[in-house]
C-alpha positions in Angstrom: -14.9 142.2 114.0 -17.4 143.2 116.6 -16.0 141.3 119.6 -12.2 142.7 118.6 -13.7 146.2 118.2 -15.4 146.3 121.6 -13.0 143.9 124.1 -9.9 145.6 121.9 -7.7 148.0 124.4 -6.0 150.1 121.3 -6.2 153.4 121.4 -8.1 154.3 118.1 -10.3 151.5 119.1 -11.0 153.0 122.7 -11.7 156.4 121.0 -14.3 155.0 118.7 -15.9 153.2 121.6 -16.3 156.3 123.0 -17.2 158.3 120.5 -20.2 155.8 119.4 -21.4 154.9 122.9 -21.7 159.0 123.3 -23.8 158.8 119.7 -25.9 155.9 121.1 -26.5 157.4 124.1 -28.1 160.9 123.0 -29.9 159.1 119.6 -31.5 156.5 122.9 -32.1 160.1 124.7 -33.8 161.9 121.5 -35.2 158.3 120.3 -36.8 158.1 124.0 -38.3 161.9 123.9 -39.7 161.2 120.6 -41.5 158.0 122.4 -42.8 159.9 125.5 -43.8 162.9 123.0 -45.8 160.8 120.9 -47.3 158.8 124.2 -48.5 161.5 125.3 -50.1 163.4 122.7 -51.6 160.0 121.8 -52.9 160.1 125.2 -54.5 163.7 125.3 -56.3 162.7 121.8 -58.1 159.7 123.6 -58.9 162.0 126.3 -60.6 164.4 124.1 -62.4 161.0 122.8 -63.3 160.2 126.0 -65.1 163.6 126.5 -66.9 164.0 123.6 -68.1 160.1 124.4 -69.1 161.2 127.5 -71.6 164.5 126.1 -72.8 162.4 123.9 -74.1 159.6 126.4 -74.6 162.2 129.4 -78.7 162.6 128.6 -79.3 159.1 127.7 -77.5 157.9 131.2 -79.0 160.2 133.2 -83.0 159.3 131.3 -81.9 155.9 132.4 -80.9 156.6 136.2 -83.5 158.9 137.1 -86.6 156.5 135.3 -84.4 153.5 137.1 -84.5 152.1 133.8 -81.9 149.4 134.9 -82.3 147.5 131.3 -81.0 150.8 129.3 -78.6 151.3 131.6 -77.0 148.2 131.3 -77.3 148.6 127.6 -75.5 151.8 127.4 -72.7 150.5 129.7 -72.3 147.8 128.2 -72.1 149.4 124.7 -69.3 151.8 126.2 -67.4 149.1 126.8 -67.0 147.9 123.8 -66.0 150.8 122.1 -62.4 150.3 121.0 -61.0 153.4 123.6 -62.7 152.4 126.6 -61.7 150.2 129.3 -64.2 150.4 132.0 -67.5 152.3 132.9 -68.0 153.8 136.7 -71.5 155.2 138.0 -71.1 156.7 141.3 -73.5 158.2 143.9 -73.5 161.2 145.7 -71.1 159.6 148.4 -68.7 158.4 145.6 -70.0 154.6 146.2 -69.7 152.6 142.8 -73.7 152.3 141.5 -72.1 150.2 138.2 -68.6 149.4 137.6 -67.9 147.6 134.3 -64.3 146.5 133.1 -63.4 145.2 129.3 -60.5 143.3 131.1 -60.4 140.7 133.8 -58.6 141.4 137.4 -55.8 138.8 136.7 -54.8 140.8 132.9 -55.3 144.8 134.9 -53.2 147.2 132.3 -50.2 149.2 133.7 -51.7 152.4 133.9 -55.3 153.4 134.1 -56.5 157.3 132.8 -59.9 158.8 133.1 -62.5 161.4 132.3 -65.7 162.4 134.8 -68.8 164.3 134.7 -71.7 165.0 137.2 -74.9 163.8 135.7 -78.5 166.0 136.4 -81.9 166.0 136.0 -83.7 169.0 135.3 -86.5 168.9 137.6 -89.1 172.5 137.7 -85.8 174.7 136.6 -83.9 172.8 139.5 -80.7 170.6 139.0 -81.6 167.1 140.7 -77.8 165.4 141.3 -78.0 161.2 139.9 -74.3 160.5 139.8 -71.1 160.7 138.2 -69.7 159.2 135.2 -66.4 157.9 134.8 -64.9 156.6 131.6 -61.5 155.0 131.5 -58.9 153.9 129.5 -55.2 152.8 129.6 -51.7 152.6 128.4 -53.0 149.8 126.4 -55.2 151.4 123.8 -52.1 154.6 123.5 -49.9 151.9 122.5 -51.9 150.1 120.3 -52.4 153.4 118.2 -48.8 154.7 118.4 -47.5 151.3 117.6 -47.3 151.7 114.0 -45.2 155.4 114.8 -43.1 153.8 117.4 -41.8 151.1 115.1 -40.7 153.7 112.5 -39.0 155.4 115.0 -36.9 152.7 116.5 -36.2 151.1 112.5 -34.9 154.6 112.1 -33.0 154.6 114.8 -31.3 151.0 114.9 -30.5 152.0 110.7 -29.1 155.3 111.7 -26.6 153.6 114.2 -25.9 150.6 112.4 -24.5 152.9 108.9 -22.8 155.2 111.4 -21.3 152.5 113.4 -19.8 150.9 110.6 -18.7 153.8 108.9 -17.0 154.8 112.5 -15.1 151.5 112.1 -14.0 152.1 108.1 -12.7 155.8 109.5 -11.2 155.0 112.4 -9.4 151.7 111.1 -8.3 153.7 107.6 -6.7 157.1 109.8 -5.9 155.5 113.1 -6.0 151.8 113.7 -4.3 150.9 110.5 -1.4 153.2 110.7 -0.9 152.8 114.0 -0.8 148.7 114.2 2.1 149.3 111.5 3.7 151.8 113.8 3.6 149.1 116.4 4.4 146.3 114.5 7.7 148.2 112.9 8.9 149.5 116.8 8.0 145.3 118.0 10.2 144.1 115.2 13.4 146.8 115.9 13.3 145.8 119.5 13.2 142.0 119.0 15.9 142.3 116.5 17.6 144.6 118.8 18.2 146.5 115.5 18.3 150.1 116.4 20.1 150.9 112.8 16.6 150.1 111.4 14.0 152.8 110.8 10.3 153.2 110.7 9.1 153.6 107.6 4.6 153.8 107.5 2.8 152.8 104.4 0.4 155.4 102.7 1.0 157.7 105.7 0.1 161.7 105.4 1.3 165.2 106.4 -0.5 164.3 110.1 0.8 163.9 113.9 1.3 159.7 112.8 4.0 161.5 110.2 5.2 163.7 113.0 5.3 160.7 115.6 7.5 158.8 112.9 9.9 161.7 112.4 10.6 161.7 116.2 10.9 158.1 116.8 13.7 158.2 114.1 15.5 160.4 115.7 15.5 159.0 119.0 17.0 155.8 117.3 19.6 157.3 115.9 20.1 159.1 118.7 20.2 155.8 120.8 22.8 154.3 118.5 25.5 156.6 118.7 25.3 156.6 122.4 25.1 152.9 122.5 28.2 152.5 120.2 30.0 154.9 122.7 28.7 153.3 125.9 29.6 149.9 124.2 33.5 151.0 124.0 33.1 152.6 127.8 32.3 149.4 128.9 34.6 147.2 127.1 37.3 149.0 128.4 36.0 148.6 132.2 34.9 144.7 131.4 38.8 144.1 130.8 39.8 146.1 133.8 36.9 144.4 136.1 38.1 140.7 134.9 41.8 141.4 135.5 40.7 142.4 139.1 38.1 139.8 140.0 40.3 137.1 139.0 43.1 138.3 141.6 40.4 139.0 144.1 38.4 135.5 143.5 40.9 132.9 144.1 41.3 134.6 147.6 37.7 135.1 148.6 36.9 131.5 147.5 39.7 130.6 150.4 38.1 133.5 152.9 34.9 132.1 152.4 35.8 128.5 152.4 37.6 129.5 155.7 34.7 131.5 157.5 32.2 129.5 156.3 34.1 126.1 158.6 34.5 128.6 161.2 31.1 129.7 161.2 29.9 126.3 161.6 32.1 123.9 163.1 32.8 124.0 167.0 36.6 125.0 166.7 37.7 122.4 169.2 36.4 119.1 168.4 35.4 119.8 164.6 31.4 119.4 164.9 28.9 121.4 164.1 28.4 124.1 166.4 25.2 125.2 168.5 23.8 127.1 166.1 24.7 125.3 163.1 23.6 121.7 164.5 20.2 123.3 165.8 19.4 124.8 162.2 20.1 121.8 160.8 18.4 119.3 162.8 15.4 121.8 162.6 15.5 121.5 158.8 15.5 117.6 158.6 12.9 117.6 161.3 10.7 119.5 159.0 11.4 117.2 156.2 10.2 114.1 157.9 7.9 115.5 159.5 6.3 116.3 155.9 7.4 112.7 154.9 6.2 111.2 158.0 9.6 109.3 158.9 10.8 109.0 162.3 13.1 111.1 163.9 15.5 110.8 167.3 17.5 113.4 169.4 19.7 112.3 171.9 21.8 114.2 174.2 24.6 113.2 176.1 26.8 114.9 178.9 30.1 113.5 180.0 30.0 112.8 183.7 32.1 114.4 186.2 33.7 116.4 183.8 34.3 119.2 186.1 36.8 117.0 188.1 38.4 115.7 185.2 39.4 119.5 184.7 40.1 119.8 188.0 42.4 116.6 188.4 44.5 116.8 185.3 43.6 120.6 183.5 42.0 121.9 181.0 44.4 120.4 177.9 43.5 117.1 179.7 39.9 118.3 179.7 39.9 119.3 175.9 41.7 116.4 174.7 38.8 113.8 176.6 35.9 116.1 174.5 37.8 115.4 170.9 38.4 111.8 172.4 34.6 111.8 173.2 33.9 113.0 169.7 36.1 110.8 167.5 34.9 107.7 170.0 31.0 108.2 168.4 31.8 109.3 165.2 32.9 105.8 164.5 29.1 104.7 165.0 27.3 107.1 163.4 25.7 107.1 159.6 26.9 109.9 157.3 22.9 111.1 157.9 23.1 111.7 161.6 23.7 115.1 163.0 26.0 115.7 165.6 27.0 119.0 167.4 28.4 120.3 170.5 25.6 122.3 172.6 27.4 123.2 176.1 30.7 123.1 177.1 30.5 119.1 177.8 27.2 118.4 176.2 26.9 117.2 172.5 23.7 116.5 171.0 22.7 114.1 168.0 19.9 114.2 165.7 19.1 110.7 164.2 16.5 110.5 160.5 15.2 107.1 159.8 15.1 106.3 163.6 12.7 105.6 165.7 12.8 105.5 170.0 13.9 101.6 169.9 16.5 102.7 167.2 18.0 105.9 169.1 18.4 103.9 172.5 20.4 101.3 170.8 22.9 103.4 169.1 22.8 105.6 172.4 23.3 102.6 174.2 26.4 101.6 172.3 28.1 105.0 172.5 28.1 104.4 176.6 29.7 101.3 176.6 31.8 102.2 173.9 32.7 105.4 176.2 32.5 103.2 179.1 35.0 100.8 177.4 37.9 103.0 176.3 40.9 104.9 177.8 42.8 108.2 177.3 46.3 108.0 177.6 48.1 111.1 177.1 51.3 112.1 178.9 51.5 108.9 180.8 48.2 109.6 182.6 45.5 107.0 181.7 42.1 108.9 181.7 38.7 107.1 182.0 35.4 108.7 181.8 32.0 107.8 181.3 28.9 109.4 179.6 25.2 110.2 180.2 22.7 110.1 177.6 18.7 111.1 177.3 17.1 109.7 174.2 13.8 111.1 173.2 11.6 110.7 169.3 9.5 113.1 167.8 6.0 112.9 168.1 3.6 114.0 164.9 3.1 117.4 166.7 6.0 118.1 167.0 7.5 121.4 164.9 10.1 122.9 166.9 13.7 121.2 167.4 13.2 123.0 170.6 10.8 120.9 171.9 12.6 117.6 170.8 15.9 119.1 172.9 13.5 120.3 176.2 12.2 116.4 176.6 15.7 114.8 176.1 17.6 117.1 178.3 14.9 116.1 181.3 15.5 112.1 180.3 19.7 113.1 180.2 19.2 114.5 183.8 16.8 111.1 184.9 19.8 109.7 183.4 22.6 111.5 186.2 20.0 111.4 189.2 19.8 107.2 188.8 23.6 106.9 188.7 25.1 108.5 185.3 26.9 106.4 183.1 22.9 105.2 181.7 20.7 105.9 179.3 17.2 106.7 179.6 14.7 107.2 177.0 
């Protein structure tokens, strides 16, 4: 009950936290002044000791000092030191140098504070005043304490009891006005809104004419006022629900086919049927990612038909569209469903091979040019033959950017057309 009382966020709790940490922290206050107060009037008395010890030895201790009587001296001193209220027993000269120093404790055990009481000792010499020395008596924090022990200890029982009765009566009020009613309160609003019951009402136990009564009142209210505009905003929206449906269901069927349709235009090169620039780039930069991570190989090849300015040029530009989706169809036969391939340039088409490494790439590459190499267009009567040029490069472990992967195979593609075209190079 103590842990829940002090880790608890409620609110009654909180409050009685408060509440009692302000009653422990002025009962510590008065409980503290009552210490010091008592301290120091402990303190004065031993003073006041100290004095009266001090008249009383002031002849004697001067007889000894000015006969040089070293043997009475040391016999007073040392009976001074045992006296329960002294700690220690100075002598000094005229120039404040220590003539006899006695302590009752050793260097290594020193108490925490140190008080004392002095007075010039005389000889009366002819109706003069002959100066022998000063006397200083001390004593310490130690012997205070030892006589205010017994008060102190009442004082902090009475204390500790005080707060213990009030802390627990604190809990018993706080719990029976506060905590009680208002964990019901809680518990009552948990259970309407799980339910999702708002024709329930709160109902407290044992509850009186207070603000709790008041809170209830107003929370009742607001429910019923919530459940008459819930039943109204209930039919509002069942009648728009039926009018929404009836028009999403006309407007679905022909956004699916919008979509379907922008969705191939958005990504497919509209001539030859492959993915686009964009598209294939995005792509090839996600699987390169992905083996990267599971540290599979990875090709990119990129080819360029040769000459294919002059094919334009010779037969046109239908000619010339009809060789790239001739070109396209021609490797599509030797590809996996896992390999990437997209147009990049106007004549250059790029593929992005998973699962491959350099040996791998420059085989398939190396079949797409014969295979290229190999076959004829014949459209109109004109026979066309062309030929294509690939660069074949594999990622390295560094590698993060389908960027670099294109840079390095586009300088092999153009080793590829300075030796000769109709090559690959890798």
């Amino acid at each position: 009950m103590f842990s829940s009382t002090f880790c608890s966020d409620n609110l009654s709790q909180k409050m009685m936290r408060v509440i009692f940490s302000i009653y422990l922290g002025v009962t510590s206050l008065i409980t503290g002044m009552q210490f010091t107060t008592e301290y120091l009037k402990t303190q004065n008395s031993i003073l006041n000791e100290l004095r009266q010890l001090e008249e009383t030895v002031r002849d004697p201790m001067s007889i000894s000092l000015w006969q040089y009587n070293q043997n009475q001296l040391d016999v007073l001193i040392a009976g001074l030191v045992k006296m329960p209220i002294i700690e220690g027993v100075d002598v000094l000269d005229d120039h404040l140098i220590n003539k006899v120093t006695e302590r009752s404790y050793s260097p290594g055990s020193a108490p925490l504070s140190v008080f004392d009481v002095q007075s010039d000792l005389y000889w009366d010499l002819n109706g003069e005043k002959v100066f022998l020395g000063t006397l200083v008596l001390y004593s310490s924090s130690e012997v205070v304490l030892d006589r205010v022990l017994f008060g102190f200890a009442l004082i902090a029982i009475t204390a500790i009891i005080k707060m213990s009765v009030l802390f627990w009566l604190f809990i018993w009020a706080f719990n029976r006005y506060l905590a009680i009613p208002l964990k019901e309160l809680m518990s009552q609003v948990n259970d309407i809104q799980l339910n999702q019951n708002i024709s329930k009402r709160i109902s407290l136990s044992n509850l009186e004419n207070n603000e709790l009564k008041q809170l209830q009142e107003h929370m009742n209210n607001m429910l019923s006022a919530i459940e008459i505009d819930r039943e109204k905003l209930l039919e509002d929206e069942q009648a728009k629900r039926n009018w929404l449906e009836d028009a999403v269901a006309k407007r679905t069927e022909a956004l699916q086919f919008s979509n379907d349709v922008l969705k191939e235009l958005a990504t497919r090169d509209s001539l030859t049927g492959v993915l686009n620039r964009g598209s294939f780039f995005e792509s090839a930069q996600h699987q390169l990612v992905l083996s990267q991570e599971q540290k599979s190989p990875t090709s990119f090849v990129l080819m360029d038909l040769d000459y294919f300015k002059t094919i334009n040029d010779t037969y046109g530009h239908f000619i010339g569209d009809q060789v790239l989706i001739h070109f396209t169809k021609t490797i599509q036969r030797l590809l996996r469903k896992s390999d990437l391939i997209g147009r990049v340039g106007g004549e250059e088409f790029a593929l992005f091979l998973i699962n491959t490494d350099i040996d791998g790439a420059f085989l398939l590459a190396d079949k797409i040019r014969e295979a290229v190499a190999d076959s004829t267009l014949d459209i109109d009567g004109k026979q066309v033959s062309y030929t294509v040029s690939l660069g074949v490069e594999s990622a390295l472990p560094a590698d993060h950017l389908i960027g670099d992967l294109f840079k390095r195979a586009d300088v092999k593609l153009y080793g590829a057309k300075d030796k000769g075209r109709d090559r690959v190079e890798k």
